[in-house]
Backbone bond lengths (Angstrom), bond angles and torsions (degrees), N, CA, C in turn:
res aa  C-N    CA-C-N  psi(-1)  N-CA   C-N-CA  omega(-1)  CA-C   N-CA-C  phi
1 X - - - 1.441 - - 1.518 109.27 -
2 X 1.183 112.68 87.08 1.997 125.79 166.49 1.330 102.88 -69.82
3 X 1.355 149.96 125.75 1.049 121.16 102.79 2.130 129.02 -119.01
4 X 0.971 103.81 134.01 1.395 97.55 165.20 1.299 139.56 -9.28
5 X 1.130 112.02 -65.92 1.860 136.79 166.24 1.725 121.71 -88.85
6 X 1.272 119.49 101.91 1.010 95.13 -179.60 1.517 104.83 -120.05
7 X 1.396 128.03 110.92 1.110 138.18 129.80 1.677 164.03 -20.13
8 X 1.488 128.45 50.08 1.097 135.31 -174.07 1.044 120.59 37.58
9 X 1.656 153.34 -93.38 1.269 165.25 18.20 1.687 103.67 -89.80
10 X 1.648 114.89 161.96 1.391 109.55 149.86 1.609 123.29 -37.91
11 X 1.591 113.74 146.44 1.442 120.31 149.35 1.103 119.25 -25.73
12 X 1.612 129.97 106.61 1.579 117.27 169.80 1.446 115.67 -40.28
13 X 1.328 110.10 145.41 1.959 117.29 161.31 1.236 97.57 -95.28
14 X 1.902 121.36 125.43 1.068 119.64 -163.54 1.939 84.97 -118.73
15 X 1.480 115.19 117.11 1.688 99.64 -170.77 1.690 97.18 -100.05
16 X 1.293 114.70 131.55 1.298 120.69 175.76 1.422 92.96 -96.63
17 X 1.567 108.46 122.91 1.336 120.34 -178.17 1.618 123.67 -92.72
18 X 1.091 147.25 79.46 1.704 137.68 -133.98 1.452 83.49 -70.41
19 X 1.710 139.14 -73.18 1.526 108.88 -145.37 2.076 90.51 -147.38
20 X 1.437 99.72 124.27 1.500 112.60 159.52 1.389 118.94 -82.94
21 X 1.614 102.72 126.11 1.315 96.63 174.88 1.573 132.77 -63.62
22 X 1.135 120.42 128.19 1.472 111.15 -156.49 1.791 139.89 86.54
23 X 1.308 75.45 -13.80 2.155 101.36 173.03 1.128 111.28 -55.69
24 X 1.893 101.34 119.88 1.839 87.38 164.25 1.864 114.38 -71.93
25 X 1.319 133.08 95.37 1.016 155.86 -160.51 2.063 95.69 -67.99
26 X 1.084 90.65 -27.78 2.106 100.51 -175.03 1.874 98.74 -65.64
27 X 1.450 118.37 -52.21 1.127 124.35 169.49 1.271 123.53 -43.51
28 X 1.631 117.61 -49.80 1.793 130.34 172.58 1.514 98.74 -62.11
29 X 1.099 140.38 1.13 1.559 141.56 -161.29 1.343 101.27 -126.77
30 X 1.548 141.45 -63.79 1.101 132.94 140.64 1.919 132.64 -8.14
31 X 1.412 89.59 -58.69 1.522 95.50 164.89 1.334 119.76 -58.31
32 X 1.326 118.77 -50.00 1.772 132.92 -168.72 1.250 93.06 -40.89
33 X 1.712 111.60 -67.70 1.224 137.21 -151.30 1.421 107.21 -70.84
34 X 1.743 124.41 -24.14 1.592 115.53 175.58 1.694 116.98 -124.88
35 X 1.622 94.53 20.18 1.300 114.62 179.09 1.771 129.61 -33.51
36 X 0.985 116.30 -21.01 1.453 135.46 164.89 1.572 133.37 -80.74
37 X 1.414 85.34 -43.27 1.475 106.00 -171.65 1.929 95.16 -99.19
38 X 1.069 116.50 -20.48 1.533 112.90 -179.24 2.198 103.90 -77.78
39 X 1.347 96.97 -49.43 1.499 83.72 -175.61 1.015 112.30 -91.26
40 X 1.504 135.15 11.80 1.502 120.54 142.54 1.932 123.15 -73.20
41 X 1.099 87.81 -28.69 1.845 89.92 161.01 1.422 122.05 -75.87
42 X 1.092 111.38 -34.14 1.438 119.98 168.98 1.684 126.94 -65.88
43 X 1.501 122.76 -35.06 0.971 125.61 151.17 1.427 137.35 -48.39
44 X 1.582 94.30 -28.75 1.913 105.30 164.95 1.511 114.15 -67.72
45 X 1.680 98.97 -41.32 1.512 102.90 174.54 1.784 136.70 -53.39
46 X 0.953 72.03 -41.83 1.862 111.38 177.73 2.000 103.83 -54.11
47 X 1.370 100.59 -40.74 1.598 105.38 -171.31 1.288 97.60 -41.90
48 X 1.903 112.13 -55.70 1.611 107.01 -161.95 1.077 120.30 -87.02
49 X 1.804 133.21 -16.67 1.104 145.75 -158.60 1.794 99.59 -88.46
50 X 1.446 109.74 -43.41 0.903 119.76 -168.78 1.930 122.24 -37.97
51 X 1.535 105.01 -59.70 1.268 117.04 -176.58 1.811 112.27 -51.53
52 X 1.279 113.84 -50.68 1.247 110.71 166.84 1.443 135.52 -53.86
53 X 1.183 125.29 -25.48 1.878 147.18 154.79 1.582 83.63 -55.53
54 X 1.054 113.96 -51.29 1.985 99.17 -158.00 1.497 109.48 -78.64
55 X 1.511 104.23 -29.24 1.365 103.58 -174.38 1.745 102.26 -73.29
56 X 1.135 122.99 -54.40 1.049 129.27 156.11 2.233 131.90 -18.37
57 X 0.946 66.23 -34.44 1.278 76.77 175.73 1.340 121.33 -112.95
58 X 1.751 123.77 -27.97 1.267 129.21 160.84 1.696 114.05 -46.16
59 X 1.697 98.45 -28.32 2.002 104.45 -162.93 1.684 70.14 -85.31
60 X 1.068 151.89 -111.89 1.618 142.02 -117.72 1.673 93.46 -60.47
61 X 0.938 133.29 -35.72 1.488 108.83 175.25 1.293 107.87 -66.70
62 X 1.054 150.24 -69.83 1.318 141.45 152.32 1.236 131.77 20.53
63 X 1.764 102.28 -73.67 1.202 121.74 153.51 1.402 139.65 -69.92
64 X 1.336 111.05 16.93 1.921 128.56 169.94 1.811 109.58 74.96
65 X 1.195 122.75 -15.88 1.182 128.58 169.34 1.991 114.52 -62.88
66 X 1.315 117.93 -12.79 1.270 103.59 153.78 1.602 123.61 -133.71
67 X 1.007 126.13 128.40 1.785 129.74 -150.90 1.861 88.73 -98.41
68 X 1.380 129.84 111.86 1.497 112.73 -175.64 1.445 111.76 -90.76
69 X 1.599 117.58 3.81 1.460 126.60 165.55 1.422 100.34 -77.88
70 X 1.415 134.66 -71.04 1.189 125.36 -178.96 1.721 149.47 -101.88
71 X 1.689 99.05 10.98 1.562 136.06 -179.18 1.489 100.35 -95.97
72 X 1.416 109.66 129.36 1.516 127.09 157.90 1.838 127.87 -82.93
73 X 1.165 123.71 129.33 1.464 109.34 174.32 1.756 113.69 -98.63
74 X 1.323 111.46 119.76 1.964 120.02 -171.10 1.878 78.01 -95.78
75 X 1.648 89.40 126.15 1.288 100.72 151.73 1.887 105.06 -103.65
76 X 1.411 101.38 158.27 2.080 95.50 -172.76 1.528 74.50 -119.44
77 X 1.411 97.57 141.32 1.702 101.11 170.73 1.259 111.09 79.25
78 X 0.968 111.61 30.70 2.334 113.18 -170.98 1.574 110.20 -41.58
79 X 1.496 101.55 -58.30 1.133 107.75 -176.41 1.478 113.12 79.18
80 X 1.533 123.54 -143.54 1.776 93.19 178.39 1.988 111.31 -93.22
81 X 1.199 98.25 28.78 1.592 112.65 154.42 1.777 94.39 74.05
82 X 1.300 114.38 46.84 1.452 105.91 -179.31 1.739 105.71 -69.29
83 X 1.234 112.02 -32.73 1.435 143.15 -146.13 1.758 114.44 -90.30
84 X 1.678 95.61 -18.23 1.379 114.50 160.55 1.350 140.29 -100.26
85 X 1.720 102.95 -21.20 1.475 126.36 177.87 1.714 108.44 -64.26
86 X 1.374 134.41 -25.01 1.252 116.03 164.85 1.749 131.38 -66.83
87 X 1.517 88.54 -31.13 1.140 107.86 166.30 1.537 136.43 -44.30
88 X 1.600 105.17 -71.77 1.273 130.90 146.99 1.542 111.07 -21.54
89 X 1.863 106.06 -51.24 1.758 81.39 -171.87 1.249 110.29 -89.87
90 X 1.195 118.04 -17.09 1.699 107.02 154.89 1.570 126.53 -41.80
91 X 0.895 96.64 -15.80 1.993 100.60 -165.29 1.135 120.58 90.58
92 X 1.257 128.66 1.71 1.366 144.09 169.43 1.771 119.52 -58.05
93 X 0.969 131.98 114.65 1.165 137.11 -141.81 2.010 89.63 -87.50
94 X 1.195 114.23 139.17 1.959 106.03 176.05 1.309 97.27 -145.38
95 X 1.413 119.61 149.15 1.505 138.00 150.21 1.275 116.63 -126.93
96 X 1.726 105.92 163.37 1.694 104.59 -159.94 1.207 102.69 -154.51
97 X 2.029 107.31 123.84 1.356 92.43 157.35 1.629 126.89 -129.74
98 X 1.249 97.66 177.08 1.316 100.91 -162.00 2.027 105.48 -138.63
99 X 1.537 100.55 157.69 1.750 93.11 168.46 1.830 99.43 -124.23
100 X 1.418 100.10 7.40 1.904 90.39 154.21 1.116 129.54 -92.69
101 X 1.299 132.26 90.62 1.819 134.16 173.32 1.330 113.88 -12.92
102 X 1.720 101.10 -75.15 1.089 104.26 170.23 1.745 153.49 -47.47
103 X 1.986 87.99 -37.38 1.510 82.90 161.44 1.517 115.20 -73.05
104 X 1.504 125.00 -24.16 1.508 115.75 -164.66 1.573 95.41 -65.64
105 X 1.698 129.96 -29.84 1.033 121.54 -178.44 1.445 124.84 -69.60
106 X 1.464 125.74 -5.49 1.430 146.66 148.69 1.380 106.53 -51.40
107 X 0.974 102.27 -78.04 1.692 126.87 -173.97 1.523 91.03 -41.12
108 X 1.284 127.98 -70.88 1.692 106.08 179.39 1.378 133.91 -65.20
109 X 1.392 105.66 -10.28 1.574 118.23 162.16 1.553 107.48 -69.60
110 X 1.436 117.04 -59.12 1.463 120.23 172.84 1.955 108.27 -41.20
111 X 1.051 110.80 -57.63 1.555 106.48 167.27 1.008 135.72 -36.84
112 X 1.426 118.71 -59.82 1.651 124.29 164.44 1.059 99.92 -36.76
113 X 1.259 115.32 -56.29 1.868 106.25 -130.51 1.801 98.09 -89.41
114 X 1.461 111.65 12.10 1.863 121.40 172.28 1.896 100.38 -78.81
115 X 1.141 110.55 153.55 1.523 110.62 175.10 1.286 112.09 -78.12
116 X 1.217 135.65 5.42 1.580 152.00 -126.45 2.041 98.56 -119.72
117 X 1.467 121.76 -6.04 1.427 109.64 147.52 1.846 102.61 117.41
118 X 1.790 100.50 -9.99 1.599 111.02 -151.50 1.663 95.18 -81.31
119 X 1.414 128.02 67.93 1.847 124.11 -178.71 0.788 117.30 -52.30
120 X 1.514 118.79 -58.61 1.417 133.01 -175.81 1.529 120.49 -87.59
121 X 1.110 119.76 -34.36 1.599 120.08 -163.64 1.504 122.70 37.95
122 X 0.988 134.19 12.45 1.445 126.16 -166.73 1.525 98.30 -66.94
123 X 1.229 154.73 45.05 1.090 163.32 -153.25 1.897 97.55 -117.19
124 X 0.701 112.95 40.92 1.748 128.68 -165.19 1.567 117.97 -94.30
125 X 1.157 138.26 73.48 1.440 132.73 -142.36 1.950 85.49 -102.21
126 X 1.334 117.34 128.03 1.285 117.04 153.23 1.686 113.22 -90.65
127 X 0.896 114.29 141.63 1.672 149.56 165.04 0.973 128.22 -111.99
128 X 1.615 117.40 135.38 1.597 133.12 170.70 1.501 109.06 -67.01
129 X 2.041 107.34 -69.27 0.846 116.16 159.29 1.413 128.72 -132.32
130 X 1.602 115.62 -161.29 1.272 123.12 179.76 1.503 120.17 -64.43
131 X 1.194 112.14 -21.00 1.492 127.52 176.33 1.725 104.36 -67.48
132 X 1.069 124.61 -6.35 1.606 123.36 -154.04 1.864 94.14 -114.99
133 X 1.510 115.35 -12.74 1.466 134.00 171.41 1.834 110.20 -77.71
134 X 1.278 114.20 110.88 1.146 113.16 -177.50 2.066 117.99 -24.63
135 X 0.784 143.06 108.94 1.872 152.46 159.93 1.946 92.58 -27.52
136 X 1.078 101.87 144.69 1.633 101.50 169.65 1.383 127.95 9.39
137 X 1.069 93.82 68.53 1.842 111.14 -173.33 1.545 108.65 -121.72
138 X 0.957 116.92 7.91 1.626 108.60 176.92 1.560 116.62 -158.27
139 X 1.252 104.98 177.69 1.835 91.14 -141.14 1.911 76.86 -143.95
140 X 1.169 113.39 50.75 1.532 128.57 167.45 0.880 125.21 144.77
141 X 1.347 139.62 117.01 1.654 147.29 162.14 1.206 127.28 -98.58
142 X 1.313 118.42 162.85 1.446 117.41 169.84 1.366 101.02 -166.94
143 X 2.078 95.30 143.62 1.404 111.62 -172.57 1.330 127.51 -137.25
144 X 1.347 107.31 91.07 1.497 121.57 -162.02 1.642 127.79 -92.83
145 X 1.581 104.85 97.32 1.663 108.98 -170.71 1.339 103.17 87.47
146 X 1.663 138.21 3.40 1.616 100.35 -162.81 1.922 82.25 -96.11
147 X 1.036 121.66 -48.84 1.022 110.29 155.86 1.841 138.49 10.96
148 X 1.388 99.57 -37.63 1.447 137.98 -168.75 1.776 84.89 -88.90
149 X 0.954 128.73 -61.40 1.402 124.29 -166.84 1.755 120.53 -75.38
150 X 1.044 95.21 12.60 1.911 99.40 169.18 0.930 133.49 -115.08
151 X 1.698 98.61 115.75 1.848 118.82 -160.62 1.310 109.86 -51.23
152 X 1.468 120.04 -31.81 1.335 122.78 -151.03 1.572 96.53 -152.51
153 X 1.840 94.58 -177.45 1.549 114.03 -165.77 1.250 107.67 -65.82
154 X 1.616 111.48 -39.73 2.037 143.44 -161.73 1.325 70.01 -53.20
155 X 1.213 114.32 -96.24 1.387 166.34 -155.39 2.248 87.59 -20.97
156 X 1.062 115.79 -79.70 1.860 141.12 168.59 1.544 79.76 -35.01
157 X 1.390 129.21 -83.03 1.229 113.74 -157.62 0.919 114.88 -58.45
158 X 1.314 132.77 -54.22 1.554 124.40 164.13 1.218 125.04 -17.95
159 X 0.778 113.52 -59.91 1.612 124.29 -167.41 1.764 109.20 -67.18
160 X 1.429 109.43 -23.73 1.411 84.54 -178.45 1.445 98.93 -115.15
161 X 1.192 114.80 0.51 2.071 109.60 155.41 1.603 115.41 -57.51
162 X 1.461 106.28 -25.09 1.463 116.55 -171.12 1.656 107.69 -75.69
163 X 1.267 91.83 -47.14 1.438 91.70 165.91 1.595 132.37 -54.96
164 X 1.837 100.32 -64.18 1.162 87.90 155.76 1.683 164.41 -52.07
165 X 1.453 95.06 -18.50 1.155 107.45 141.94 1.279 158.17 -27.68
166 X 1.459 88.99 -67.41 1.486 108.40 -175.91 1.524 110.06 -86.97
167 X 1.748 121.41 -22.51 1.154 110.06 142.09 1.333 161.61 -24.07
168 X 1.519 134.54 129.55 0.962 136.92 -179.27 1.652 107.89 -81.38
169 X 1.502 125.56 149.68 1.764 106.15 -162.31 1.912 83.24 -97.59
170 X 1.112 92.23 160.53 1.391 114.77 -155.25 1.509 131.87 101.85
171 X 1.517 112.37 -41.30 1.210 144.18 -155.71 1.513 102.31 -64.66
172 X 1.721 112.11 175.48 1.626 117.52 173.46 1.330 124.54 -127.58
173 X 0.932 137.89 104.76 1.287 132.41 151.02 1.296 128.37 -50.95
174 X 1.676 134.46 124.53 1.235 131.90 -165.75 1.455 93.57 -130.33
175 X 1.690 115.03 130.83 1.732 123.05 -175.52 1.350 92.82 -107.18
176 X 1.378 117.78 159.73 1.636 124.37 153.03 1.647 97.39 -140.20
177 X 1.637 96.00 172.11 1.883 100.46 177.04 1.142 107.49 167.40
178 X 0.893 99.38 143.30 1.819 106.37 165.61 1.738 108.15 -42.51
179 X 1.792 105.72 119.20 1.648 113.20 -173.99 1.605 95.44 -62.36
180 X 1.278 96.25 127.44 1.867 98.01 155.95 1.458 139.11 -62.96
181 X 1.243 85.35 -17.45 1.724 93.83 176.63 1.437 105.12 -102.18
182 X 1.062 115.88 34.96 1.632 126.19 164.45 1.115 126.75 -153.40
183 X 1.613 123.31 6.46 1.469 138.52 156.38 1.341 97.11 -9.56
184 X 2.102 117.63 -66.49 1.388 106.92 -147.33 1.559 120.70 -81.04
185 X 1.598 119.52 7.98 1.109 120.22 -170.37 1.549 118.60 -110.73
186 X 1.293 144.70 94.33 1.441 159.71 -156.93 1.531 82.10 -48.85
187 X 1.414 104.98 126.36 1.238 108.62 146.92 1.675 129.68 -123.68
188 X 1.495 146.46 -163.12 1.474 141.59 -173.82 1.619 111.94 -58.05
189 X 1.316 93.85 -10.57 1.963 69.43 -178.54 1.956 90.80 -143.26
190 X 0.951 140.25 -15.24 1.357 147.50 173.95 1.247 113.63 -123.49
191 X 1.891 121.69 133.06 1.604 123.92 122.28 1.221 124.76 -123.49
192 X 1.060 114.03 150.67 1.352 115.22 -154.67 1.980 90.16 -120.74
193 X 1.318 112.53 154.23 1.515 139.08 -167.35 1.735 100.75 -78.69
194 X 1.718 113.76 53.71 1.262 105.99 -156.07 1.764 93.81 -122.20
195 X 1.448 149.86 109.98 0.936 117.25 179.23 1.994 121.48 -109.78
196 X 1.195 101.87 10.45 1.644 132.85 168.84 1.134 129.12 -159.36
197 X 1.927 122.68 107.72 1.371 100.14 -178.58 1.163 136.20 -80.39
198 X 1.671 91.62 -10.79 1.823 98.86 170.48 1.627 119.48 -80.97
199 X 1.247 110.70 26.45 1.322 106.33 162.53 2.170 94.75 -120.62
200 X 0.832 118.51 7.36 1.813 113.17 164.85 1.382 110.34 -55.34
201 X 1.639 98.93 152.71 1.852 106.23 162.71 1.136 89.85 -108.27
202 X 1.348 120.22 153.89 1.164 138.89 114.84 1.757 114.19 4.98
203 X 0.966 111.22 116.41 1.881 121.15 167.27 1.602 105.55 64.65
204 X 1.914 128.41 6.57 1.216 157.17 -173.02 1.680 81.89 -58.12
205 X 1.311 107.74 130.58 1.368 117.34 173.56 1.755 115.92 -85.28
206 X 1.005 123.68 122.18 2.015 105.05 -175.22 1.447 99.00 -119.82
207 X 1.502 130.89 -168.93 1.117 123.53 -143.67 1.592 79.36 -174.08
208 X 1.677 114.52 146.23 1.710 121.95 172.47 1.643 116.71 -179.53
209 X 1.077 104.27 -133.68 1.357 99.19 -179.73 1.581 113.18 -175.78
210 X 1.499 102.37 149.97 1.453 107.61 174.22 0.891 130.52 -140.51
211 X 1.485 99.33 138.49 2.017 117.07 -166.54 1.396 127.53 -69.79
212 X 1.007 121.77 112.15 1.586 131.23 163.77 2.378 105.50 -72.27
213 X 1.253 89.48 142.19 1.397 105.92 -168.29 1.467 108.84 -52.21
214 X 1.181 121.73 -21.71 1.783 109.17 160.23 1.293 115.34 -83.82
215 X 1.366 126.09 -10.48 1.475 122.90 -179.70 1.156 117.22 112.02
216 X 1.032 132.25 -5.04 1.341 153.26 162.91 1.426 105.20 -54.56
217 X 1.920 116.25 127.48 1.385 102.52 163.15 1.544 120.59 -123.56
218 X 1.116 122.96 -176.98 1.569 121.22 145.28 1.522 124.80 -132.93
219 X 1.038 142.39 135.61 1.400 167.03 -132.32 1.617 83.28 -86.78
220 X 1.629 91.67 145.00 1.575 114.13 -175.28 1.638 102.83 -114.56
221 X 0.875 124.01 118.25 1.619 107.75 159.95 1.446 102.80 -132.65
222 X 1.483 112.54 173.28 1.318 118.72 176.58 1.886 116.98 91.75
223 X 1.117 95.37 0.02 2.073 102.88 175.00 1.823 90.14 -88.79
224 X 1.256 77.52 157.28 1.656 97.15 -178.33 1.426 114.53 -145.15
225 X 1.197 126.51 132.02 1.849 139.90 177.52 1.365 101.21 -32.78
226 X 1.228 120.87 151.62 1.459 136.64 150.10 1.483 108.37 -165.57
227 X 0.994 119.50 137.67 1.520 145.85 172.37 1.548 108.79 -74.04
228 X 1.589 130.43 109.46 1.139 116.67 173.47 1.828 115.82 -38.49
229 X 1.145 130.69 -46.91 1.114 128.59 -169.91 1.837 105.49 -77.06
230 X 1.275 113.94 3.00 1.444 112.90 160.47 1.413 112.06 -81.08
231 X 1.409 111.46 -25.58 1.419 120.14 -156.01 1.508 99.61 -79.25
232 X 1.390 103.01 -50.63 1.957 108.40 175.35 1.552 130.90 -64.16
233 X 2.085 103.96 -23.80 1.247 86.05 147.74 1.217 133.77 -89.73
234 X 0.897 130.91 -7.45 1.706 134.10 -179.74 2.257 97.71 -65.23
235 X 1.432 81.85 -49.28 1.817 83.79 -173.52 1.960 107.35 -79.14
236 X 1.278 111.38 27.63 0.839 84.65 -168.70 1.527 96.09 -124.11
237 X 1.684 97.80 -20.71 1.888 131.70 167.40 1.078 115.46 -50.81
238 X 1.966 111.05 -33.79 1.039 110.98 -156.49 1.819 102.78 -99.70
239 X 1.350 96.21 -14.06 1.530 115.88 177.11 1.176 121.93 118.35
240 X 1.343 123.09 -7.20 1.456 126.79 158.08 1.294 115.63 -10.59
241 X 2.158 118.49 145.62 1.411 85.29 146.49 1.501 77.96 -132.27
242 X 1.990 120.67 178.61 0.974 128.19 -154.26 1.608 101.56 -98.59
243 X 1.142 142.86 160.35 1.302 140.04 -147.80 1.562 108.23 -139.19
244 X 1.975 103.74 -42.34 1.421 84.18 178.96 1.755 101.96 -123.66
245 X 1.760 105.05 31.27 1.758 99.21 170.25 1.232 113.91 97.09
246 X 1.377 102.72 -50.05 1.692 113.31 -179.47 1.566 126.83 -159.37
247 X 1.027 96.81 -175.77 2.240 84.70 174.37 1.635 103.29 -85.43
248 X 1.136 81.54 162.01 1.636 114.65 163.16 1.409 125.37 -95.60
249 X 1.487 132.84 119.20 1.301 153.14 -153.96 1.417 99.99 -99.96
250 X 1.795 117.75 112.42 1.680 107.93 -146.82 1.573 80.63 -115.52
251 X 1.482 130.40 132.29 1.651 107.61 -169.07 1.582 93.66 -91.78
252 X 1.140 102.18 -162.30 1.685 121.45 -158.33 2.046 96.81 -84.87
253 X 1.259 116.81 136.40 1.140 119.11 167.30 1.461 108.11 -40.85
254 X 1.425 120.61 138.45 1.789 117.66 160.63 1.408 116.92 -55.61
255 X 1.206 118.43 157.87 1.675 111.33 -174.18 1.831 115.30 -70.00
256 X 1.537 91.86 114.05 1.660 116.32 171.76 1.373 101.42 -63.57
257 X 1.229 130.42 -66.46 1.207 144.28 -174.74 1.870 138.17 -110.28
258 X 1.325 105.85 147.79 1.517 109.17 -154.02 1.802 101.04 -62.62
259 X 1.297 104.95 -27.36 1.330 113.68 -167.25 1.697 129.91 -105.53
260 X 1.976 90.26 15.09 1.438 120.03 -173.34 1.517 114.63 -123.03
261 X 1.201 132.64 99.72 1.505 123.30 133.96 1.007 151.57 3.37
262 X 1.881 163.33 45.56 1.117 121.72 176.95 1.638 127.13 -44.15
263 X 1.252 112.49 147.42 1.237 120.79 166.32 1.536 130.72 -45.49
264 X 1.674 118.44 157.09 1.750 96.52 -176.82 1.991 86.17 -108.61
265 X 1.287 128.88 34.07 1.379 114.75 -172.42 2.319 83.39 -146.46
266 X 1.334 90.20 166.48 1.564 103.69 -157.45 2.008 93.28 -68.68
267 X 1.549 133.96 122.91 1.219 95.62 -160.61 1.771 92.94 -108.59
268 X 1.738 106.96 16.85 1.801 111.33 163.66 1.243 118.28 -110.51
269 X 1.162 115.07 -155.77 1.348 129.90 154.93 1.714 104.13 -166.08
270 X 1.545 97.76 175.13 1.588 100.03 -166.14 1.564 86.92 -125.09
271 X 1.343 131.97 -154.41 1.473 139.98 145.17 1.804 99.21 151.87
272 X 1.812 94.27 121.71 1.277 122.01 -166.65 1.759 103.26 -82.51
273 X 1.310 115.85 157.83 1.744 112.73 -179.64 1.324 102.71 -154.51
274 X 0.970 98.26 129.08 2.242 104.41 165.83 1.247 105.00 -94.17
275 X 1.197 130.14 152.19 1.387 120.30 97.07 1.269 146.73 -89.48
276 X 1.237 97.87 145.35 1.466 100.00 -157.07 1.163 111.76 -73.05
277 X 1.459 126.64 163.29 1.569 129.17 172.91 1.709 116.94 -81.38
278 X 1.056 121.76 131.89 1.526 124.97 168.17 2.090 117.80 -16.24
279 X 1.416 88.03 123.77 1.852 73.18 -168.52 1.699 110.91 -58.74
280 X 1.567 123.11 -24.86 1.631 102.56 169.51 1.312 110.25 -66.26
281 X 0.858 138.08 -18.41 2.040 129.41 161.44 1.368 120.42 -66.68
282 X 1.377 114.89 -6.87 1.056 122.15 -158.97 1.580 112.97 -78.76
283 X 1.204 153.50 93.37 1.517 131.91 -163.57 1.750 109.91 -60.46
């Protein structure tokens, strides 16, 4: 990320969301409870996931669909906002929400401690719901793992109406997540209690764990099955359209740790989304 000018941005709006309809809500509780120890593992994660969010977003700026003087980027699921802080120092304006307290209270620790001016952050908006998040107000999203937390179909669709929503039409949505078609293979920073994925349901709850760089873990619960091709119809219900055809095969972090593995199978995925603009805009 070059640019010439770099510009402050506003105080993030960090929206603490109390309850999604259909949310596995046990997962937002999990987090509370390992909130420290989760986004320092997550920051390892972030190394590889990261470049693809940027590339992703370099192509719609590119393509005039995001203005970085006057376009905001909504991360859904921020978490302690590792995933927005590059952003930010670009000058790129970001907001984030979340239904862990506690991680959002990371996320404003992570703020301070940027050279970027944010002391206080109390910029903390609680919410009922998603309706209470500005309607087509931002001109890029991205949604990493929350995806992972929906029990059900309601629940998947939801989540990417929300998005669309809050979209600007033209705009992109960018997903990442643990690949489903590799649940069963341990990779450098996750394994999960999976021993065939072609025997999963749909919205199938699984259970695993994740590694901190000495080897040390703590227990995952609250992820749930999805089938990439569940994922495209839900985004596709919601009005999505697909941008680059198909997913992206995200490989396994290089080895963080002496006592960790990367994987020999892809252990992300990426997958780009428009919405489209109104057909009288349409040339």
């Amino acid at each position: 990320m070059n640019d010439n000018k770099i510009t402050v941005p506003k105080e993030p709006v960090l929206f603490m969301l109390n309850k999604i309809p259909g949310y596995d809500h046990n997962s937002a509780h999990n987090y509370d409870k390992n909130a420290q120890k989760f986004a320092g593992i997550a920051g390892l994660e972030k190394i590889k996931i990261y470049p693809y969010i940027e590339r992703a977003f370099n192509e719609a700026a590119l393509h005039g669909s995001f203005d970085r003087h006057t376009d905001k980027v909504l991360d859904i699921g921020c978490g302690p906002f590792l995933l927005a802080l590059p952003f930010l120092r670009r000058g790129i304006a970001v907001d984030g929400i979340d239904s862990s307290k506690n991680m959002l209270k990371v996320a404003k620790e992570n703020l301070k401690k940027t050279n970027l001016g944010y002391a206080s952050n109390d910029n903390m908006e609680e919410i009922s719901s998603m309706r209470d998040v500005p309607n087509g107000s931002y001109g890029f999203a991205m949604m990493n793992f929350v995806h992972q937390c929906c029990p059900n179909r309601k629940s998947l669709d939801k989540l990417f109406q929300v998005a669309f929503k809050a979209l600007k039409p033209g705009s992109t949505l960018y997903i990442t997540g643990a690949h489903p078609d590799h649940l069963d293979v341990a990779h450098s920073l996750c394994e999960y209690d999976i021993e065939d994925v072609s025997t999963m349901k749909e919205g199938q709850r699984y259970t695993g764990r994740i590694y901190q760089q000495d080897g040390t873990s703590y227990d995952l619960y609250g992820d749930h099955f999805w089938q990439i091709d569940s994922l495209k119809k839900s985004a596709r219900k919601a009005g999505f359209n697909f941008s680059n055809g198909d997913v992206e095969k995200i490989e396994d972090v290089e080895v963080l740790s002496p006592v960790r593995q990367p994987s020999r199978e892809a252990a992300y995925f990426g997958m780009t989304l428009t919405k489209p603009m109104p057909k009288a805009q349409v040339a």
